[in-house]
C-alpha positions as CSV (number, residue, x, y, z in Angstrom):
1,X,50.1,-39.4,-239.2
2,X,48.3,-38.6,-242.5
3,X,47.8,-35.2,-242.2
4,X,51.6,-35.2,-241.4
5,X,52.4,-36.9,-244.5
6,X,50.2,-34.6,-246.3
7,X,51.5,-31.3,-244.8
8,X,55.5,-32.5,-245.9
9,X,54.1,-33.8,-249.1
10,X,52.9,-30.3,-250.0
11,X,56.0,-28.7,-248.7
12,X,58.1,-30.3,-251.2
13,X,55.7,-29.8,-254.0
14,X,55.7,-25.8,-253.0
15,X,59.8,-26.5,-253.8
16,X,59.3,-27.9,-256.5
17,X,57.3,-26.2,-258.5
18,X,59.4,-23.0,-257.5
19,X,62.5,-24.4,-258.6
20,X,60.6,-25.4,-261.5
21,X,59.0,-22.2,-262.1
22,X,62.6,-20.9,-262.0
23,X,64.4,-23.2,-264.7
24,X,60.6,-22.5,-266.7
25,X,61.4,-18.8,-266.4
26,X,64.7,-18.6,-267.5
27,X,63.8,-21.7,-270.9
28,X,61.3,-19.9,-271.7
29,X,62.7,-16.1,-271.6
30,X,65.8,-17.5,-273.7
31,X,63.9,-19.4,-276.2
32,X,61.6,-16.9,-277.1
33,X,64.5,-14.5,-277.2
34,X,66.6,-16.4,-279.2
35,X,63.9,-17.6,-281.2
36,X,63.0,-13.9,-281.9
37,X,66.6,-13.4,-283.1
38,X,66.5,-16.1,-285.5
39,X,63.5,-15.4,-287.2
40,X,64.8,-11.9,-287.9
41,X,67.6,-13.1,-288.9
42,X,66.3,-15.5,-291.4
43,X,64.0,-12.7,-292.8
44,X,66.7,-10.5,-292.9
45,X,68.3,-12.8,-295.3
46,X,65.1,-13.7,-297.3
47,X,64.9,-9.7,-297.5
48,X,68.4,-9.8,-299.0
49,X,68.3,-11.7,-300.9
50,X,65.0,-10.1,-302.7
51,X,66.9,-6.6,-302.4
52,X,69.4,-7.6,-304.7
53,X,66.8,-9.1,-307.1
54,X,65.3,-6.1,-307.4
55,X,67.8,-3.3,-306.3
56,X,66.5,-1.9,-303.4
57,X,68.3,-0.1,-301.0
58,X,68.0,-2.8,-298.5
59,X,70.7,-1.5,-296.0
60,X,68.5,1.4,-294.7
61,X,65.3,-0.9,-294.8
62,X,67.2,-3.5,-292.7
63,X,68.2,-0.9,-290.1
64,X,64.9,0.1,-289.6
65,X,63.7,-3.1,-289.4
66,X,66.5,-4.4,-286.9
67,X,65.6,-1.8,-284.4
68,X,62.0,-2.3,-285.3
69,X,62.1,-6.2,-284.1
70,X,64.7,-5.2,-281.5
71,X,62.1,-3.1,-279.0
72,X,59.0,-5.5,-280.4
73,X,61.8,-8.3,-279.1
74,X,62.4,-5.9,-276.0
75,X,58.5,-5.1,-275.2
76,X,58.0,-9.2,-275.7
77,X,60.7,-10.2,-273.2
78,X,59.2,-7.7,-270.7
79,X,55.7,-8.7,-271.1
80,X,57.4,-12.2,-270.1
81,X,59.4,-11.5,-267.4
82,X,56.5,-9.8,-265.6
83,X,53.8,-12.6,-266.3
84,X,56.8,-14.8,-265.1
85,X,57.1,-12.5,-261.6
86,X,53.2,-12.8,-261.7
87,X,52.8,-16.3,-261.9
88,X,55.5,-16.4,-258.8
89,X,53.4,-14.0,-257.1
90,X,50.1,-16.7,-257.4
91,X,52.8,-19.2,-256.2
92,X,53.8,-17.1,-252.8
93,X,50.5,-16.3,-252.3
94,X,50.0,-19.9,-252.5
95,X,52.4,-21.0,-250.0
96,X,51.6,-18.1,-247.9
97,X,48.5,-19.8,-247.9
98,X,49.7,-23.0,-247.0
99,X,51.9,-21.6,-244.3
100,X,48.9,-19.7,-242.9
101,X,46.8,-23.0,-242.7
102,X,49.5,-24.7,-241.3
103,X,49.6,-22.7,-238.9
104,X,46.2,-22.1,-238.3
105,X,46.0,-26.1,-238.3
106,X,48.7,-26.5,-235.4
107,X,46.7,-23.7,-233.3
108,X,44.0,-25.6,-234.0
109,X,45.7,-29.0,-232.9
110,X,46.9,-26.9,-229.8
111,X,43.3,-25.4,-229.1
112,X,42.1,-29.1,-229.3
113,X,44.3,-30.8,-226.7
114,X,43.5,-27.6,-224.5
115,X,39.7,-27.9,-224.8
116,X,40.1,-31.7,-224.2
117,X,42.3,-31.3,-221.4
118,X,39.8,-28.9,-220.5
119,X,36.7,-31.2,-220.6
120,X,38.5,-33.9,-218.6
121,X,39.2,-31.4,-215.7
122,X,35.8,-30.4,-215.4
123,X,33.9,-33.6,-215.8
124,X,36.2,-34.2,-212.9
125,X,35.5,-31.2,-211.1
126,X,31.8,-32.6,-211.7
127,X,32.5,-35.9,-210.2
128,X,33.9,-34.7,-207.1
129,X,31.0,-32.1,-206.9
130,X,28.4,-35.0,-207.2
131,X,30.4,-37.0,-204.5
132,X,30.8,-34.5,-201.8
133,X,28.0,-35.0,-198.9
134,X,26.7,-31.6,-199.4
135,X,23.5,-32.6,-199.9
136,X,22.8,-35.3,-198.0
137,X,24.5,-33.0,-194.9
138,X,22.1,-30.4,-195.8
139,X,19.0,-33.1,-195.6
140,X,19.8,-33.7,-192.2
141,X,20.6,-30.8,-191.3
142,X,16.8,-29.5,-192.5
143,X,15.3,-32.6,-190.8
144,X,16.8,-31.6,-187.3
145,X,15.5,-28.3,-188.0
146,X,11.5,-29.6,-189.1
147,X,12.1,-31.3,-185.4
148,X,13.4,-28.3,-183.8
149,X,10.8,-26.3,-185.3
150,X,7.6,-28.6,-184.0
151,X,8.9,-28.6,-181.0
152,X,8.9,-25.1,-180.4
153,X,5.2,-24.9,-182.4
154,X,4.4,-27.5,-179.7
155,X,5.9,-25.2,-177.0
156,X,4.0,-22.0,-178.6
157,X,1.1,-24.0,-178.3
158,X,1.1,-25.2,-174.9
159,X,2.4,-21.1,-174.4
160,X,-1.0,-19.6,-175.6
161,X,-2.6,-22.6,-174.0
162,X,-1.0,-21.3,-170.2
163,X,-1.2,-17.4,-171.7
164,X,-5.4,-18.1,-172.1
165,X,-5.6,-19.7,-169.0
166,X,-4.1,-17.0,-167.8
167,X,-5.7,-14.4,-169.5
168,X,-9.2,-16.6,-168.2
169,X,-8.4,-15.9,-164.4
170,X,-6.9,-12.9,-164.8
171,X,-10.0,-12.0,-166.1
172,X,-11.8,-13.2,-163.4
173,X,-9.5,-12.0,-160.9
174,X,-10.6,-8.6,-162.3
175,X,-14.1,-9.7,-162.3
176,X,-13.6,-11.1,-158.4
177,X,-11.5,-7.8,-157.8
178,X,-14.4,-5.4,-159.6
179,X,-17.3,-7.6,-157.0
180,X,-15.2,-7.5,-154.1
181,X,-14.8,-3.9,-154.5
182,X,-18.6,-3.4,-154.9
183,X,-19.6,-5.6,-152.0
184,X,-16.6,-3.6,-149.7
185,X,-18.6,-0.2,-150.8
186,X,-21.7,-2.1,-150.3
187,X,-20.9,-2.8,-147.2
188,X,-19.4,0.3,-146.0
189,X,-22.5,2.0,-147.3
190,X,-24.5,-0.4,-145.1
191,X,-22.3,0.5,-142.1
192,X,-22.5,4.0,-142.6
193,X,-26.4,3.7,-142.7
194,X,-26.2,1.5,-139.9
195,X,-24.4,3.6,-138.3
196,X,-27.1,6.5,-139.0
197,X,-29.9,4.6,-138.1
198,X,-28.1,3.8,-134.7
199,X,-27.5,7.2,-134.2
200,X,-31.0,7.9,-134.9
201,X,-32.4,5.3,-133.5
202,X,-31.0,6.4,-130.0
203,X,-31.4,9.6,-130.9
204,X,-35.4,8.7,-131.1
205,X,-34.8,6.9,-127.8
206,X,-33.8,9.8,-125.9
207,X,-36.6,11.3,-127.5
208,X,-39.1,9.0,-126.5
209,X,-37.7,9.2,-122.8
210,X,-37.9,13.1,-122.8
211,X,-41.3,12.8,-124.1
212,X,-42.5,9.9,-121.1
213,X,-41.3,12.3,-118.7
214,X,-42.7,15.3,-120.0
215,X,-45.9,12.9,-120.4
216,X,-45.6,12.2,-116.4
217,X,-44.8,15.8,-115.6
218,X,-48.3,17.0,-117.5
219,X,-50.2,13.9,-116.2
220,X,-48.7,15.1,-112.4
221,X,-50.3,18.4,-113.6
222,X,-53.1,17.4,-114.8
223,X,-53.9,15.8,-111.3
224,X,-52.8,18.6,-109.5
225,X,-55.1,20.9,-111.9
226,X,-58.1,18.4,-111.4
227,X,-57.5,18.0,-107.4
228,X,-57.1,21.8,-107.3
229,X,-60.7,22.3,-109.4
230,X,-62.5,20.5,-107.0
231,X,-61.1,22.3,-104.4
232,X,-61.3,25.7,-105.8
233,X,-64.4,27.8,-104.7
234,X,-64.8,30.7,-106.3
235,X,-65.6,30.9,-110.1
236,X,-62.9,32.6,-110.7
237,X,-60.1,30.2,-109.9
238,X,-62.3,27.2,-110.9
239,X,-62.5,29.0,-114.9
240,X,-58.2,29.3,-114.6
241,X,-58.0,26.4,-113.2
242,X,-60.0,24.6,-115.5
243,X,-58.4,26.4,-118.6
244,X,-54.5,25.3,-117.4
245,X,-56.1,21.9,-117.0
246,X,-57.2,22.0,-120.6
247,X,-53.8,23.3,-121.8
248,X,-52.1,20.3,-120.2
249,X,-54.5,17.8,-121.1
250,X,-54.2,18.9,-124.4
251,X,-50.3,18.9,-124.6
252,X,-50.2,15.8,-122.4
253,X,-52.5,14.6,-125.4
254,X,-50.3,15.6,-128.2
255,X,-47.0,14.3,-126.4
256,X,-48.9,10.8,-126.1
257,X,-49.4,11.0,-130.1
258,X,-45.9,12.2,-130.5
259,X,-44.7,9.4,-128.7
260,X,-46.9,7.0,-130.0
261,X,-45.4,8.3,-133.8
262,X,-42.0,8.2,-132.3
263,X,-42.4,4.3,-131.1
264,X,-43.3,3.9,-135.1
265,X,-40.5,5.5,-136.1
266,X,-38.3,3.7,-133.4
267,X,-40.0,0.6,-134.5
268,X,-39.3,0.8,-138.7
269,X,-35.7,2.3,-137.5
270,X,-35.6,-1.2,-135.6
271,X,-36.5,-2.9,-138.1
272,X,-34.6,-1.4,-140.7
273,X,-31.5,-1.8,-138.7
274,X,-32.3,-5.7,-138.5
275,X,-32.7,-5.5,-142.2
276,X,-29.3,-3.7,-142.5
277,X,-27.1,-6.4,-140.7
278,X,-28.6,-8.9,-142.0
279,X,-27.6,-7.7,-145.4
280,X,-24.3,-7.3,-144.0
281,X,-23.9,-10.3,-142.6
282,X,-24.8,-11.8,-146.5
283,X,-22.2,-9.2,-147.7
284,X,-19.9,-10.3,-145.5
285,X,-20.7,-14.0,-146.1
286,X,-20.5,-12.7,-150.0
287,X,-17.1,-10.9,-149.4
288,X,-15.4,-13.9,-147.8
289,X,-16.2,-16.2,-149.9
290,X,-15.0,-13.9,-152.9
291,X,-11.7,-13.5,-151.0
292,X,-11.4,-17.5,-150.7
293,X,-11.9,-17.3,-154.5
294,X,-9.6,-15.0,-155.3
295,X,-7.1,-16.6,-153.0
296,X,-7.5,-19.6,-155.3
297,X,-7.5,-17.9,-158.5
298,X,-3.7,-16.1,-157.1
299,X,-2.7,-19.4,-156.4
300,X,-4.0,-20.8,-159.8
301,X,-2.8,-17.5,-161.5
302,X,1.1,-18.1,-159.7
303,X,1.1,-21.7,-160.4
304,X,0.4,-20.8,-164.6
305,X,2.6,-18.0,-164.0
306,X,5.3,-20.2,-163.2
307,X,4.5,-22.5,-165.9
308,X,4.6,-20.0,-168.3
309,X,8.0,-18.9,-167.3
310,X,9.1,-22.3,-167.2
311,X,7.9,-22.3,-171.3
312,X,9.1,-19.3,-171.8
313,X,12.4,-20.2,-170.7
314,X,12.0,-24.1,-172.4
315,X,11.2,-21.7,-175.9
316,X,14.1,-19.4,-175.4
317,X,16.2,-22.4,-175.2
318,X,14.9,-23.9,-177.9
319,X,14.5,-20.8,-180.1
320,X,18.6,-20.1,-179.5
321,X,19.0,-24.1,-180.7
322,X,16.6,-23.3,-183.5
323,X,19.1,-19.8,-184.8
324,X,21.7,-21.7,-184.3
325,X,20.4,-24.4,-186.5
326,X,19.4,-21.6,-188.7
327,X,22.6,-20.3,-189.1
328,X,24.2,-23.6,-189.5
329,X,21.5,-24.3,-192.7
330,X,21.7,-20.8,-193.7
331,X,25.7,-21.8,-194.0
332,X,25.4,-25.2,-195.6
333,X,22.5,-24.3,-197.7
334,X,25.4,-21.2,-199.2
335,X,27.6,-24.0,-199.1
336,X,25.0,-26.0,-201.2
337,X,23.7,-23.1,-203.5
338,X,27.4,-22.4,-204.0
339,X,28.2,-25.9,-204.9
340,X,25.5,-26.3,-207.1
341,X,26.0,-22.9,-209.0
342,X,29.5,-24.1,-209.6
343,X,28.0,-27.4,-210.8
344,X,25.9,-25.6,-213.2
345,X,28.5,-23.1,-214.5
346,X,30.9,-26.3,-215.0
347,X,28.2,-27.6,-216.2
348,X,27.8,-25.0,-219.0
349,X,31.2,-24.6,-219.5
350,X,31.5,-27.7,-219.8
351,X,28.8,-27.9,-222.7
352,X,30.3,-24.8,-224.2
353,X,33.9,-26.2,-224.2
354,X,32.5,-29.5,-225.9
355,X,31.0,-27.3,-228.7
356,X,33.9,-25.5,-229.0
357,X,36.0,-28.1,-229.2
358,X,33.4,-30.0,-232.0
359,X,33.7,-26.6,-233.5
360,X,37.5,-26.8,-233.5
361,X,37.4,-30.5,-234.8
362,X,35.7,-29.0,-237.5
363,X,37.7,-26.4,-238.4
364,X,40.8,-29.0,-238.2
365,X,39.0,-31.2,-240.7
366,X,37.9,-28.3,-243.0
367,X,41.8,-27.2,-242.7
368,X,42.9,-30.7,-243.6
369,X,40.2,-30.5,-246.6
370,X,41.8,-27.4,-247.7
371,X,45.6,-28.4,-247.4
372,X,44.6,-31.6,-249.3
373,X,43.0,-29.6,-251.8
374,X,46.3,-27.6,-252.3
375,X,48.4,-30.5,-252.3
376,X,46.6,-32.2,-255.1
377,X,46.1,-28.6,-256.7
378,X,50.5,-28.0,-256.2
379,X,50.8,-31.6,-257.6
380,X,48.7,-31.0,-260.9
381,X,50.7,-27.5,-261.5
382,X,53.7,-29.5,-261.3
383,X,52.8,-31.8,-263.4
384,X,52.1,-29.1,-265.8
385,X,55.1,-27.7,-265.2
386,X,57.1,-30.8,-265.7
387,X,56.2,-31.3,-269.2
388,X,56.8,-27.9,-269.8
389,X,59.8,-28.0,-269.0
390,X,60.4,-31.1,-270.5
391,X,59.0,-29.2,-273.9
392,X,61.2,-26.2,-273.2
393,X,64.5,-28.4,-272.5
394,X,64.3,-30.3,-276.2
395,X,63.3,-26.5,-278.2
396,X,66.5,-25.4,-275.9
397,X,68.3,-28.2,-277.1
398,X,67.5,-27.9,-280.9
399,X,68.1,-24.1,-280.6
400,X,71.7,-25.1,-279.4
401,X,72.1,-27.2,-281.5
402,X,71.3,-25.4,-284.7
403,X,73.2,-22.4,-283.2
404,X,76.4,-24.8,-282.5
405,X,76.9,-22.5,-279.3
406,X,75.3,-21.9,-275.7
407,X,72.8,-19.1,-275.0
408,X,73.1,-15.9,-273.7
409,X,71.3,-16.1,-269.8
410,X,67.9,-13.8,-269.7
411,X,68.8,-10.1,-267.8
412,X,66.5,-10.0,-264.7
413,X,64.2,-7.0,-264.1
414,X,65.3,-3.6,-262.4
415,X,66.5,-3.9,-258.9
416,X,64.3,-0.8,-258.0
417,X,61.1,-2.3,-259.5
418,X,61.5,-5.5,-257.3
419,X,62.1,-3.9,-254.3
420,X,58.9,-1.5,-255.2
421,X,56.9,-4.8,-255.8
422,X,58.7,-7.2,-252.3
423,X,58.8,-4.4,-249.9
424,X,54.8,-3.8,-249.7
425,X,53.8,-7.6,-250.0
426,X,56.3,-8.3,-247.1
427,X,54.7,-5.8,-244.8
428,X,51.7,-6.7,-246.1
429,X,52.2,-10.4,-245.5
430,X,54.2,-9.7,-241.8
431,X,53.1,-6.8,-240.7
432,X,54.7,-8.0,-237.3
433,X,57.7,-7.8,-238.8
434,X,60.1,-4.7,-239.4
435,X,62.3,-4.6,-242.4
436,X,65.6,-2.9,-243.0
437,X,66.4,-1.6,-246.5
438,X,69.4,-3.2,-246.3
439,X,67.8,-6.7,-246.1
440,X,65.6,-5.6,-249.5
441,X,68.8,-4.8,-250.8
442,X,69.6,-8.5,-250.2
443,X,67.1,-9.8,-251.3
444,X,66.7,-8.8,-254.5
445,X,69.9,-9.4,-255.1
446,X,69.2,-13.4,-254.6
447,X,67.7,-15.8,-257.3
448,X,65.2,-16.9,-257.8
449,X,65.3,-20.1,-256.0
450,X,67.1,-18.4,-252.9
451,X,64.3,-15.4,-252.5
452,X,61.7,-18.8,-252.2
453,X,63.4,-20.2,-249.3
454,X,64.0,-17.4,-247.5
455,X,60.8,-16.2,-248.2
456,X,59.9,-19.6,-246.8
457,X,61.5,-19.6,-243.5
458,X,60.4,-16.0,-242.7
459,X,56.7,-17.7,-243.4
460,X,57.4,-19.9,-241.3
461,X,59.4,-17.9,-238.6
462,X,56.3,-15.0,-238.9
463,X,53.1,-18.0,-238.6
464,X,55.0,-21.2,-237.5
465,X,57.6,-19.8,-234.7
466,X,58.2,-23.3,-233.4
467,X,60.1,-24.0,-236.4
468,X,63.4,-22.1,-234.8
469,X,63.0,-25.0,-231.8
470,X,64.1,-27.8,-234.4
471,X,67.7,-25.7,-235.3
472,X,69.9,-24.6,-233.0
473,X,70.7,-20.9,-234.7
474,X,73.9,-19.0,-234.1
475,X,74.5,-15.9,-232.7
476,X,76.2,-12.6,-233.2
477,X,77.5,-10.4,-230.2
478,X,76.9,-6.5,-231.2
479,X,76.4,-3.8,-228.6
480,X,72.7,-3.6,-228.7
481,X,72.3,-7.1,-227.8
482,X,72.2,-10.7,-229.9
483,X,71.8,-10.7,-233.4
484,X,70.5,-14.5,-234.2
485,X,71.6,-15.7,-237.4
486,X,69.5,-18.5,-239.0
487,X,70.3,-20.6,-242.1
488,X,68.2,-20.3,-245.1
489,X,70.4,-22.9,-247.4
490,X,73.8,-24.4,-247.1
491,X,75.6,-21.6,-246.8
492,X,73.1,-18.4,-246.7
493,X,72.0,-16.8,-243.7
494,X,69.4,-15.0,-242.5
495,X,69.9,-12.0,-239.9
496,X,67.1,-11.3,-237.3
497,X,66.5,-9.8,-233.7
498,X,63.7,-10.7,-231.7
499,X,62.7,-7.3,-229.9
500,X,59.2,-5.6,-228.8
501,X,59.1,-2.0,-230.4
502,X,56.2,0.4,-231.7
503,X,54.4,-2.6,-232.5
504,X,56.9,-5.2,-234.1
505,X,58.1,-8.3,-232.7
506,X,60.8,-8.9,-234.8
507,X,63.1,-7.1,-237.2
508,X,64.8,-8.8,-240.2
509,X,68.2,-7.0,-240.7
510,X,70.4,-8.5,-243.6
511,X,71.0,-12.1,-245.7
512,X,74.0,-13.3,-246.5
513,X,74.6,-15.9,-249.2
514,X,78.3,-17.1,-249.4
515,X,81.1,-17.1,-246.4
516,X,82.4,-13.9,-247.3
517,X,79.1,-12.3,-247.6
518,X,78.9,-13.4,-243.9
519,X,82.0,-12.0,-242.6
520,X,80.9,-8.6,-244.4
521,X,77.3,-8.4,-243.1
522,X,79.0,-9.1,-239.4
523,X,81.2,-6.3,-239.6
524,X,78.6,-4.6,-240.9
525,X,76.0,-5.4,-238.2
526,X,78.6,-4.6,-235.5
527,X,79.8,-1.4,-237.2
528,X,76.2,-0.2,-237.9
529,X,74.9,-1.2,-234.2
530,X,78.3,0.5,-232.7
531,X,77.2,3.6,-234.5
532,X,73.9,3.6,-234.0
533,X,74.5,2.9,-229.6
């Protein structure tokens, strides 16, 4: 409410001191002219009246010094008309400053109430993060997943537990297999030597019976030989006779010894046939009792083959359970990240909003500083001005009245040299904002007073647009579209279309200042407009 008060307070001092500045302007130009006059005049007179003392030709000397004090009088009332344009400069400049804080300080204001509608949305956004059951889902959600996961650890454990025992008889299956293998070619090698020393063995059997009845046949001989000897009576036959007998006793004596080495031989073939089954029969014994073993290690090896299947199965299940779970925490743990990144970035925007807004706040109070500043620095000008004026109003008066007759009114500066000096401020000052000629034309065709408040509301129209909201304007129908016409005073007006082009938003077209002047610049917008469609 302050600030308020502060921002109108400075408004009307910005009138007044240029309606002050005005009436100063147009005091002081007349007194100094008119006091300019008057002191020529009265040494004119003094002159004069010395000419005729001495009888100089005065007439000539006045003339020259008429003209002389007329352009010093000139050059003077120049020099004061522009430091009198200058010091209105400083004062638009000042309330272009003024308008541009003011409008600064209502974006400000605006940019405020955003950021603080701003913080309330996200420290609610915040809240309602915090109190979702993200989290606590996600908890649960890992501690099904810790029991999930030891009961397939215990499962793989109880696996390689069933897979070693496995391994452990299939080893010795392969051991079992490996000495069942070597005691079957064990004993097929003891067959086939049993076999061979069968063979042999009968073999020698049929030997020894050849060899018993060749021994009979040559012991039958030998008998015959000996029975035939002692019959024999000449020498002759007894010597043959005795020799065939020798023959045959001798073979009959080496088929006795060749028997007697075959019985050996039949005898260790015995024996090693003996030896032979009963390393079978061990063999056998062996082999049997390695196929009752391995019987039970197929049985063992089925049974833990089942059970391993059975875990296997148990662990596919529960692995399938587990991905699922997986995929359900992968999903709520996104869910969660998500959330939580959010949090944080609302977080930090947050934080970031709150320093911008402090930031703003700042600014605000540094505007409200300066605008206070101005307003006290406005009200000590006018003060300054006010006694000025008051000063100016009593020499007017005395000048008056010593005169017995009003003042001629001070000639304002060339038309062409104030629309040389407005027409680069303005674009300077709105450079939003396009400018016919015609509305210079107008304008420097104002006073003073009227140039200020137009000047004011196209300030306030260029950095303040808002302020066309609180008066409803008129409008004028040409065919190009509306032409809005918005007051500047009682009866002046102020002609302006809002339109996007080559980089304007707005063009100011004419100003009006009486009723008539109205009627004339309407016809002329709709003439010019008709023209130019």
């Amino acid at each position: 409410m302050m600030g308020n008060k502060r921002i109108l307070r400075a408004i009307g001092i910005i009138v007044l001191i240029y309606i002050g500045l005005g009436v100063f302007h147009f005091v002081l130009s007349f007194l100094m002219e008119h006091l300019l006059l008057s002191a020529l005049l009265i040494a004119g007179i003094i002159f004069l009246w010395q000419s005729n003392q001495k009888k100089f030709p005065w007439t000539r000397y006045l003339k020259l010094k008429w003209f002389q004090s007329r352009e010093v009088m000139e050059q003077l009332l120049r020099q004061l008309g522009q430091e009198s344009e200058r010091v209105l400069d400083l004062l638009r400049e000042k309330q272009d400053q003024i308008s541009f804080y003011l409008a600064e300080r209502k974006a400000i204001i605006h940019q405020l109430r955003a950021k603080e509608a701003q913080i309330d949305m996200l420290q609610q956004q915040i809240s309602q993060l915090e109190a979702d059951g993200s989290r606590e889902k996600l908890e649960q959600l890992m501690q099904q997943l810790n029991e999930k996961l030891n009961e397939i650890k215990a499962l793989n454990r109880r696996l390689a537990e069933v897979s070693a025992l496995l391994e452990e008889q299939r080893r010795k299956a392969d051991q079992l297999e490996q000495s069942r293998t070597i005691l079957k070619e064990e004993r097929n090698q003891l067959l086939e030597k049993y076999r061979k020393f069968r063979q042999l063995h009968k073999q020698k059997e049929e030997e020894n019976r050849e060899l018993g009845q060749t021994i009979q046949r040559l012991k039958k001989q030998v008998q015959q030989y000996e029975a035939a000897l002692e019959q024999a009576v000449s020498p002759a036959e007894r010597d043959r006779l005795q020799r065939e007998l020798e023959r045959v006793q001798a073979e009959l004596k080496e088929r006795e010894e060749a028997r007697t080495a075959l019985e050996q031989e039949k005898q260790r073939l015995a024996n090693r046939l003996e030896a032979i089954e009963q390393q079978h029969k061990e063999t056998a014994s062996q082999l049997a009792e390695l196929e009752k073993e391995l019987e039970q290690l197929r049985k063992e090896k089925d049974h833990g083959e089942k059970q391993r299947l059975a875990l296997m199965e148990k662990l596919d299940s529960q692995q399938n359970q587990l991905e699922s779970m997986q995929y359900i925490l992968q999903e709520e743990r996104h869910k969660y990240l998500e959330a939580k990144k959010e949090r944080e970035a609302l977080q930090v925007r947050l934080i970031q909003t709150q320093q911008e807004y402090d930031q703003k706040k700042k600014e605000y109070e540094e505007k409200e500083q300066v605008l206070f500043e101005l307003g006290q620095e406005y009200e000590q000008e006018i003060q300054d001005l006010r006694a000025q004026l008051i000063d100016s109003k009593n020499q007017y008066a005395l000048l008056e009245a010593e005169k017995g007759a009003p003042l001629a009114p001070l000639q304002l500066p060339d038309k062409k040299v104030l629309e040389k000096e407005f027409k680069p401020r303005f674009e300077k000052l709105y450079p939003k904002f396009y400018f016919y000629p015609e509305f210079f034309h107008d304008f420097i065709n104002l006073n003073v007073t009227e140039r200020i408040k137009v000047e004011a509301k196209i300030a306030q129209m260029y950095y303040n647009p808002q302020v066309l909201s609180n008066i409803r304007p008129n409008t004028v129908d040409t065919p190009l579209g509306t032409v809005t016409e918005f007051p500047f005073s009682k009866k002046g007006r102020i002609y302006f279309k809002w339109q996007e082009h080559e980089g304007y938003i707005c063009s100011m077209i004419r100003l009006s200042r009486t009723e008539r002047e109205q009627k004339r610049v309407i016809a002329w917008l709709q003439q010019r407009l008709k023209q130019a469609n």
